[in-house]
PQR file with spaces between the fields and no chain letter, atoms N, CA, C, O and H, PARSE charges and radii, in Angstrom:
ATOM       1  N    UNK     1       1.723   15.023  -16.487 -0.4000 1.5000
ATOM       2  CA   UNK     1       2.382   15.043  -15.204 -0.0000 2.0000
ATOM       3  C    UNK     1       2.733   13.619  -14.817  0.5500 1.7000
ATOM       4  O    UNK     1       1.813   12.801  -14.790 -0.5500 1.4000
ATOM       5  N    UNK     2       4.160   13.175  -14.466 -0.4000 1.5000
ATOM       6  CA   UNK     2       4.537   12.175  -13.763 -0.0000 2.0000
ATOM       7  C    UNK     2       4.085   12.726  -12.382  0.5500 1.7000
ATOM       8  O    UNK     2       3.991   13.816  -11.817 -0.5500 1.4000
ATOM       9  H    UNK     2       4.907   13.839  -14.488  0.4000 1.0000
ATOM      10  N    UNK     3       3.840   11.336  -12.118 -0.4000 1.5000
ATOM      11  CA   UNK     3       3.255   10.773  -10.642 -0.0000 2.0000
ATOM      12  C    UNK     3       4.268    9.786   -9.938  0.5500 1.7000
ATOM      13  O    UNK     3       3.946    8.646  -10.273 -0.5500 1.4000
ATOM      14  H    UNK     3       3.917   10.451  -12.577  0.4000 1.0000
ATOM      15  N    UNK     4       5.346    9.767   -9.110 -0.4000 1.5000
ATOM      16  CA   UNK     4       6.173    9.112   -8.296 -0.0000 2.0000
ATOM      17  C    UNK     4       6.948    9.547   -7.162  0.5500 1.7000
ATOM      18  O    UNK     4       6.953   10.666   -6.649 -0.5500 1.4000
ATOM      19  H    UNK     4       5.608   10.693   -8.838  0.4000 1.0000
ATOM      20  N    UNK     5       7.630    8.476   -6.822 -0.4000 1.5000
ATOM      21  CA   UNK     5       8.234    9.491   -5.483 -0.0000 2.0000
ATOM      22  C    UNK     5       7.757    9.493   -4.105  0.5500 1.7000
ATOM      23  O    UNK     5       6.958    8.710   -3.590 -0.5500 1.4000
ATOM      24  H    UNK     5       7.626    7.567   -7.239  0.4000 1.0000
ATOM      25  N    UNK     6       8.510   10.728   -3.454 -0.4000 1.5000
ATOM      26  CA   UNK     6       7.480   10.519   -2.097 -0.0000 2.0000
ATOM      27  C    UNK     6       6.540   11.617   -2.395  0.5500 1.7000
ATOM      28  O    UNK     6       6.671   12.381   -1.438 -0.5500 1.4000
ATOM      29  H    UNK     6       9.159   11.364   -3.872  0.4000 1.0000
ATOM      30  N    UNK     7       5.695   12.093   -3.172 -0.4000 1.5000
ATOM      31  CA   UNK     7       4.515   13.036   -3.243 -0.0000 2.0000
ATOM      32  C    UNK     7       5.255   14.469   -3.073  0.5500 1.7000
ATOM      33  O    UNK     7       6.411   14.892   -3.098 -0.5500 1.4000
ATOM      34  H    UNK     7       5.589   11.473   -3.949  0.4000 1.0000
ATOM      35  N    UNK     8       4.067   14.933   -2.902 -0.4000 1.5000
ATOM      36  CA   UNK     8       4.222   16.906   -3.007 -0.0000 2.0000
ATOM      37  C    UNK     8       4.136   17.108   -1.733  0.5500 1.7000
ATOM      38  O    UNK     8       3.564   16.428   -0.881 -0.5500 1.4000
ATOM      39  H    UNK     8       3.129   14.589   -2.881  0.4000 1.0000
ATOM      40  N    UNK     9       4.822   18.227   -1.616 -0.4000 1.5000
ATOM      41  CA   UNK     9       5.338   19.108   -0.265 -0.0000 2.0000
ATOM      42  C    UNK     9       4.244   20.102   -0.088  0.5500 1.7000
ATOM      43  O    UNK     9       3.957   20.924   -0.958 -0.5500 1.4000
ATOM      44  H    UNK     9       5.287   18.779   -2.308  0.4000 1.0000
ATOM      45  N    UNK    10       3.606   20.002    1.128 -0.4000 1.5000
ATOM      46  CA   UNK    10       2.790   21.532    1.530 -0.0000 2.0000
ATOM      47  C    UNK    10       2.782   22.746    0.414  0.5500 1.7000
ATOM      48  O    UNK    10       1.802   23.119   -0.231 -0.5500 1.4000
ATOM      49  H    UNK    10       3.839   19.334    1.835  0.4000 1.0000
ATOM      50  N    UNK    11       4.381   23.368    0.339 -0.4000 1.5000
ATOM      51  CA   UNK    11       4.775   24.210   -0.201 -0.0000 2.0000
ATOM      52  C    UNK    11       4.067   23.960   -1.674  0.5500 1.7000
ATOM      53  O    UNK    11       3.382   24.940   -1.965 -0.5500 1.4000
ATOM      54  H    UNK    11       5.177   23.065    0.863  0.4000 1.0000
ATOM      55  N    UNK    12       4.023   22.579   -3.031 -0.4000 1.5000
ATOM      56  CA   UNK    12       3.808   22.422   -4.016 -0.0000 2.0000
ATOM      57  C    UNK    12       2.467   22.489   -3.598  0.5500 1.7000
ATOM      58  O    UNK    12       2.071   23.613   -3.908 -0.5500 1.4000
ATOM      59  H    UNK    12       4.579   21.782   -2.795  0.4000 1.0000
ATOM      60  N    UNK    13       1.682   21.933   -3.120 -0.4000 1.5000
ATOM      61  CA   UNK    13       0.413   22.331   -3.090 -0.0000 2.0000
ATOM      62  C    UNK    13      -0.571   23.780   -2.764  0.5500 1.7000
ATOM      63  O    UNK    13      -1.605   24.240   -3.250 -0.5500 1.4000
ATOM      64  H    UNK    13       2.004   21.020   -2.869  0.4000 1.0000
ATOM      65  N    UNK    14       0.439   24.220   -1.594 -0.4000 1.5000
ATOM      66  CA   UNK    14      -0.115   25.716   -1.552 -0.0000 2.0000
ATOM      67  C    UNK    14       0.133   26.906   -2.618  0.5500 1.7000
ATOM      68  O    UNK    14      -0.312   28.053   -2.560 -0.5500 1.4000
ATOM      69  H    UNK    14       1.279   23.847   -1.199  0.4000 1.0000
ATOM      70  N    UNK    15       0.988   26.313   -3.638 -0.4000 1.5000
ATOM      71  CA   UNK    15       1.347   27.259   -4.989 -0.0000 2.0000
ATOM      72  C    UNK    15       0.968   26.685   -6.471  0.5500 1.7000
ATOM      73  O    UNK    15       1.353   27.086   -7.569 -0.5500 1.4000
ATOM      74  H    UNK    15       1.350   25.382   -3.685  0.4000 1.0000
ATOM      75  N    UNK    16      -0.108   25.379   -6.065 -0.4000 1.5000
ATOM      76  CA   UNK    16      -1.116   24.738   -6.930 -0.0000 2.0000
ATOM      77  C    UNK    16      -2.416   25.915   -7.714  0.5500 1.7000
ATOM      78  O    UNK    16      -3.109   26.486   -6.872 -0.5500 1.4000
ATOM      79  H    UNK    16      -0.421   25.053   -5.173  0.4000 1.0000
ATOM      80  N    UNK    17      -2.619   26.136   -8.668 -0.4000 1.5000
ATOM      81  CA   UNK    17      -4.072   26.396   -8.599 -0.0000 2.0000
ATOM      82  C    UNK    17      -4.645   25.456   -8.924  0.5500 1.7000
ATOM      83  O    UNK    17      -4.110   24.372   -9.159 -0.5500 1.4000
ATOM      84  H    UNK    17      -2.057   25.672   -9.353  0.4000 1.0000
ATOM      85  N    UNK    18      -6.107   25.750   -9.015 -0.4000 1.5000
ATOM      86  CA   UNK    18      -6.784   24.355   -9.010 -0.0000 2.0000
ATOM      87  C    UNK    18      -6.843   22.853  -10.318  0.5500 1.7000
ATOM      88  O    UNK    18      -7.232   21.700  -10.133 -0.5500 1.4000
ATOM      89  H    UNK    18      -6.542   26.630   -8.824  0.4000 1.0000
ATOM      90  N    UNK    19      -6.187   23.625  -11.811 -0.4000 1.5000
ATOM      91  CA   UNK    19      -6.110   22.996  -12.376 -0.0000 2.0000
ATOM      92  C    UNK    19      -4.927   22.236  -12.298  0.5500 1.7000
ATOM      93  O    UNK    19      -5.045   21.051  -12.611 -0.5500 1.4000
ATOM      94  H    UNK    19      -5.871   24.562  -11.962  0.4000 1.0000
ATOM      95  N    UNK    20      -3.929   22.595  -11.991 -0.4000 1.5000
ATOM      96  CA   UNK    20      -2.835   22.274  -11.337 -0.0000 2.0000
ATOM      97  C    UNK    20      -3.069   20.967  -10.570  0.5500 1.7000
ATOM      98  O    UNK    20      -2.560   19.853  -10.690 -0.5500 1.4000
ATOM      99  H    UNK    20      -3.833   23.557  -11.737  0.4000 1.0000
ATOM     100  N    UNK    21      -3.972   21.443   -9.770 -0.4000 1.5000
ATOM     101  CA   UNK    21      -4.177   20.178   -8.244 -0.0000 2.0000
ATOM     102  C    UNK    21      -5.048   19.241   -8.843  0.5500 1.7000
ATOM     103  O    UNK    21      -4.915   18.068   -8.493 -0.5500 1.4000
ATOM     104  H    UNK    21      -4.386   22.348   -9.672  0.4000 1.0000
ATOM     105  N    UNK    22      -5.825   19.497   -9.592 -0.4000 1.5000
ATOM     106  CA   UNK    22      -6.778   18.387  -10.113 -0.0000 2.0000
ATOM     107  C    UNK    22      -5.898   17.091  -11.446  0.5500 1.7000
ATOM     108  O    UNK    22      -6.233   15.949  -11.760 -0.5500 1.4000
ATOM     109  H    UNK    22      -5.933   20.449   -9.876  0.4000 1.0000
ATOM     110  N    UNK    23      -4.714   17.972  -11.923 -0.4000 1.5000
ATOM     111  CA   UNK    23      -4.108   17.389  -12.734 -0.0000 2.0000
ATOM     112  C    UNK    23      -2.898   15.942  -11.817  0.5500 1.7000
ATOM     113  O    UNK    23      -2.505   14.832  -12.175 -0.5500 1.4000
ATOM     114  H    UNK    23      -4.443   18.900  -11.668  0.4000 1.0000
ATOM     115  N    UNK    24      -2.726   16.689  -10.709 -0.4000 1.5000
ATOM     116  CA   UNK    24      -2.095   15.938   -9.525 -0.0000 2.0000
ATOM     117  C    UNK    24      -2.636   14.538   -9.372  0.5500 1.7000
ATOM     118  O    UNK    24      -2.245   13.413   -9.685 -0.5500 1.4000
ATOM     119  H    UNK    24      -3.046   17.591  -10.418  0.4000 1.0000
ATOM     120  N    UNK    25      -3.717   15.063   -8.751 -0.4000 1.5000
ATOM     121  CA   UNK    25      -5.115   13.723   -7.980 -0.0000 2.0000
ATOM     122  C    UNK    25      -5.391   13.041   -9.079  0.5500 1.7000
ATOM     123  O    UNK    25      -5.757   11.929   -8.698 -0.5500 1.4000
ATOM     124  H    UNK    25      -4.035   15.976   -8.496  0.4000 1.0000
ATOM     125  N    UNK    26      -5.419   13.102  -10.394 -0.4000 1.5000
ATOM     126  CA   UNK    26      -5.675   12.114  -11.294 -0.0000 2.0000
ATOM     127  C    UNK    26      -4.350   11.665  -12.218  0.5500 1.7000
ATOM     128  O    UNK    26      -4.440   10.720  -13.001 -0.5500 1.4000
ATOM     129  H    UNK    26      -5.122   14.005  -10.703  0.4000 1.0000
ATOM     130  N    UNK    27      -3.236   12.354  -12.071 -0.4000 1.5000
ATOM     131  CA   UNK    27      -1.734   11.604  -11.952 -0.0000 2.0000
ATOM     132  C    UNK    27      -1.538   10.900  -11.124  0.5500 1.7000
ATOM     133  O    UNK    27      -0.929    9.870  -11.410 -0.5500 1.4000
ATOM     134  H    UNK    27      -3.163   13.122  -11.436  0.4000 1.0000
ATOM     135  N    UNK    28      -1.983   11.141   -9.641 -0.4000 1.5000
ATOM     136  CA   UNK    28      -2.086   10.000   -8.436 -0.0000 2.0000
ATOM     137  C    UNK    28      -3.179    8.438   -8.499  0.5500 1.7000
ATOM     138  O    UNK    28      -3.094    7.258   -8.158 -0.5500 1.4000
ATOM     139  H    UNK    28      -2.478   11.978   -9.408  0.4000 1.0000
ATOM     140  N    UNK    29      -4.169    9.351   -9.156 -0.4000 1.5000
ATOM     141  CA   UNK    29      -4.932    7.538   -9.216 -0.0000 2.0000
ATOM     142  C    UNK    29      -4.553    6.968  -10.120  0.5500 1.7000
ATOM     143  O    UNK    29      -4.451    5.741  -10.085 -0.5500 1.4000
ATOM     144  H    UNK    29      -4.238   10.309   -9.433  0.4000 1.0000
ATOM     145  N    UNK    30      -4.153    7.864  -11.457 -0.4000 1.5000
ATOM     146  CA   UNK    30      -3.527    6.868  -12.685 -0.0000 2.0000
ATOM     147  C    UNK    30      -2.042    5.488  -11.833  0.5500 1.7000
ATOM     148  O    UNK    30      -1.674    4.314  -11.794 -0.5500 1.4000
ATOM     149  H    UNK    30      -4.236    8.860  -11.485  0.4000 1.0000
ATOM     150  N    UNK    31      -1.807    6.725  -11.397 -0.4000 1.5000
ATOM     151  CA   UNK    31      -0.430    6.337  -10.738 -0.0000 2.0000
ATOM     152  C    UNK    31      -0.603    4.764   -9.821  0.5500 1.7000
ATOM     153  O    UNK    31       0.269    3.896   -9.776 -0.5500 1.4000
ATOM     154  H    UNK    31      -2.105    7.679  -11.428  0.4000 1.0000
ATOM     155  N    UNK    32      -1.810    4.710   -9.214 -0.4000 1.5000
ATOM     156  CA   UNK    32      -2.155    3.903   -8.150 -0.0000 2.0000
ATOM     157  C    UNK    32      -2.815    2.404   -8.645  0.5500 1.7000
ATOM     158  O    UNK    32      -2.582    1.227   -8.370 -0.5500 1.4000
ATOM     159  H    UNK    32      -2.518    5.415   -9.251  0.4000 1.0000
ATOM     160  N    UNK    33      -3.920    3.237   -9.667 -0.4000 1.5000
ATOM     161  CA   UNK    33      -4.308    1.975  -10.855 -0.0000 2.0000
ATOM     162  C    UNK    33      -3.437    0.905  -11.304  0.5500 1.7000
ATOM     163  O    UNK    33      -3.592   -0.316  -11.313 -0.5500 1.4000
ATOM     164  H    UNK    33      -4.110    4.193   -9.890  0.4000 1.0000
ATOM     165  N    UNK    34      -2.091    1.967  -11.826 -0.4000 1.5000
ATOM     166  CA   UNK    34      -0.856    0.951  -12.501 -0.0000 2.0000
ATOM     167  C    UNK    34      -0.678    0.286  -11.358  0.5500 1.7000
ATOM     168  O    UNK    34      -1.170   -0.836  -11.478 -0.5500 1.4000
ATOM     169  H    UNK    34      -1.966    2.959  -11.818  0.4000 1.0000
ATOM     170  N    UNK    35      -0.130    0.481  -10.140 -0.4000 1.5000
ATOM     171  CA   UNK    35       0.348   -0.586   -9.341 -0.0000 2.0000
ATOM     172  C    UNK    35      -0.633   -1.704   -8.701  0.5500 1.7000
ATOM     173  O    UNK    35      -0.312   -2.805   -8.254 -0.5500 1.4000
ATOM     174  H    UNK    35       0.269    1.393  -10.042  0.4000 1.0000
ATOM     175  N    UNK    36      -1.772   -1.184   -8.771 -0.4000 1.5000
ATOM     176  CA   UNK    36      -2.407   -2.140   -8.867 -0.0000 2.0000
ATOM     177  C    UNK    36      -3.032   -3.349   -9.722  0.5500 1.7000
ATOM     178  O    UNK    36      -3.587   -4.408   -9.429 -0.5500 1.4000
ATOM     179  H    UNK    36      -2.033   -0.289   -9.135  0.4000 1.0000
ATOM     180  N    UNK    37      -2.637   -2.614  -11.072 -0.4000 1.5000
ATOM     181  CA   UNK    37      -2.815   -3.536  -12.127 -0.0000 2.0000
ATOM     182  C    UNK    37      -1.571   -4.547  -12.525  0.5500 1.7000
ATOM     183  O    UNK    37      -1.660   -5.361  -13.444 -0.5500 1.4000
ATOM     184  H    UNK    37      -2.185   -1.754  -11.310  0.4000 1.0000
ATOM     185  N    UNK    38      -0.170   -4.345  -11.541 -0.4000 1.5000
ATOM     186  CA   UNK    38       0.937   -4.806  -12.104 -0.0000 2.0000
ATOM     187  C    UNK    38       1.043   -5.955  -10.369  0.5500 1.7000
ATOM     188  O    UNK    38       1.670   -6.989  -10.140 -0.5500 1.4000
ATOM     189  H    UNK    38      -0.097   -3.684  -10.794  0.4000 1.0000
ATOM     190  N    UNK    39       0.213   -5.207   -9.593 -0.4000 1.5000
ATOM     191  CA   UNK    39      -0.261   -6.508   -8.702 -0.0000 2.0000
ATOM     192  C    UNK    39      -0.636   -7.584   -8.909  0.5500 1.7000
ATOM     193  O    UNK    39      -0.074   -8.641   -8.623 -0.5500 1.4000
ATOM     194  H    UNK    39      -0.297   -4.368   -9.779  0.4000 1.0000
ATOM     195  N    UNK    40      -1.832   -7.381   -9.538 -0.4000 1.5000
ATOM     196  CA   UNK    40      -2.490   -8.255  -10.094 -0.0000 2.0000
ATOM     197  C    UNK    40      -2.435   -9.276  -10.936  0.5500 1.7000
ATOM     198  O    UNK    40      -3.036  -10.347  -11.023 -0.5500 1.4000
ATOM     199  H    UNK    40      -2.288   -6.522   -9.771  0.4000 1.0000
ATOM     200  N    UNK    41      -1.386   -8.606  -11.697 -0.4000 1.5000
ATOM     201  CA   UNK    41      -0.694   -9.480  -12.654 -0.0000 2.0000
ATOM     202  C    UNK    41       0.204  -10.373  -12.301  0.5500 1.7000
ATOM     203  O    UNK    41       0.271  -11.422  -12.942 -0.5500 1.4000
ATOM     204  H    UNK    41      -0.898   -7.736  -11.626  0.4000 1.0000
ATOM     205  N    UNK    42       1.089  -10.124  -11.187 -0.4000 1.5000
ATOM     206  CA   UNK    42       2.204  -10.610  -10.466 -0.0000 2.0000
ATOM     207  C    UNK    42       1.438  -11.776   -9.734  0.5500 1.7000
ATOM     208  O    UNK    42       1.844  -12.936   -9.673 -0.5500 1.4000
ATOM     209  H    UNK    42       1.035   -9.272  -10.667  0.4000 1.0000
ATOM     210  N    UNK    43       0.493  -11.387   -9.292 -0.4000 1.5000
ATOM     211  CA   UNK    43      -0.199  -12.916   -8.155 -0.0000 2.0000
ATOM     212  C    UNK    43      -0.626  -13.628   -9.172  0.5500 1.7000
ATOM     213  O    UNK    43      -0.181  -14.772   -9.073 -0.5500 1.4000
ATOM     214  H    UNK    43       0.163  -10.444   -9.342  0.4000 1.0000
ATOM     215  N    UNK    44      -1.446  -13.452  -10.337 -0.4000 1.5000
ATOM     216  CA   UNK    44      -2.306  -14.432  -11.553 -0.0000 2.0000
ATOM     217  C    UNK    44      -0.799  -14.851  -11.908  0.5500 1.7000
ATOM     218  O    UNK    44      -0.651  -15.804  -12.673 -0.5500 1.4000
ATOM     219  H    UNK    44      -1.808  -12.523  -10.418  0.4000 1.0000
ATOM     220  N    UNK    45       0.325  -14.196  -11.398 -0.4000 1.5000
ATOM     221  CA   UNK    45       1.542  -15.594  -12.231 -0.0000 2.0000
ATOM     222  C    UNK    45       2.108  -15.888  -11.211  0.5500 1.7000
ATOM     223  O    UNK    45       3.300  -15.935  -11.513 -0.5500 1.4000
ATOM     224  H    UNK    45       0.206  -13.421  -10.776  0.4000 1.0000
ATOM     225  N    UNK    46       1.926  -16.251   -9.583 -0.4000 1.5000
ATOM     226  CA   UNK    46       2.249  -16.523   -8.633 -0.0000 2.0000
ATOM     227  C    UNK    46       3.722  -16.011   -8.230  0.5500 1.7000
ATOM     228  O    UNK    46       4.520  -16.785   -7.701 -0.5500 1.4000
ATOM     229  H    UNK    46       0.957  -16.213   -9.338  0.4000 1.0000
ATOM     230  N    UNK    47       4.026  -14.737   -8.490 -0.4000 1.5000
ATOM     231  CA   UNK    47       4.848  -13.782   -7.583 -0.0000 2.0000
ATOM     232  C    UNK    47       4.487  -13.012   -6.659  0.5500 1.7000
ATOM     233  O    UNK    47       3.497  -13.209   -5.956 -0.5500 1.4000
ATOM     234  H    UNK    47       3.378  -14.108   -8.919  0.4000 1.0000
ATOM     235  N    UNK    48       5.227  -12.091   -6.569 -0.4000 1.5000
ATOM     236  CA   UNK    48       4.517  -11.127   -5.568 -0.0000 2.0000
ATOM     237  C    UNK    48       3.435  -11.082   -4.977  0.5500 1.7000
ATOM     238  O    UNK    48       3.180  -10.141   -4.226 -0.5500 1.4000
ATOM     239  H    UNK    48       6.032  -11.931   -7.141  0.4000 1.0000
């Protein structure tokens, strides 16, 4: 599962089952990790 965007709609979540939704929430932290790891990287080379 790609993770981007503006997120899931009520509607995508209420027609989730649970493996579904759990596959979500850890597409979302993967998702969150990267930008934080491409943060990180950006300040250790004095950008962003």
């Amino acid at each position: 599962m790609l993770f981007d965007g503006d997120g899931l709609t009520y509607e995508d979540l209420k027609n989730m089952d649970f493996a579904e939704y759990t596959e979500c929430v850890t597409a979302k932290t993967m998702f969150v990790q990267h930008l934080e790891a491409l943060r990180d990287k950006n300040n250790k080379k004095g950008g962003f």
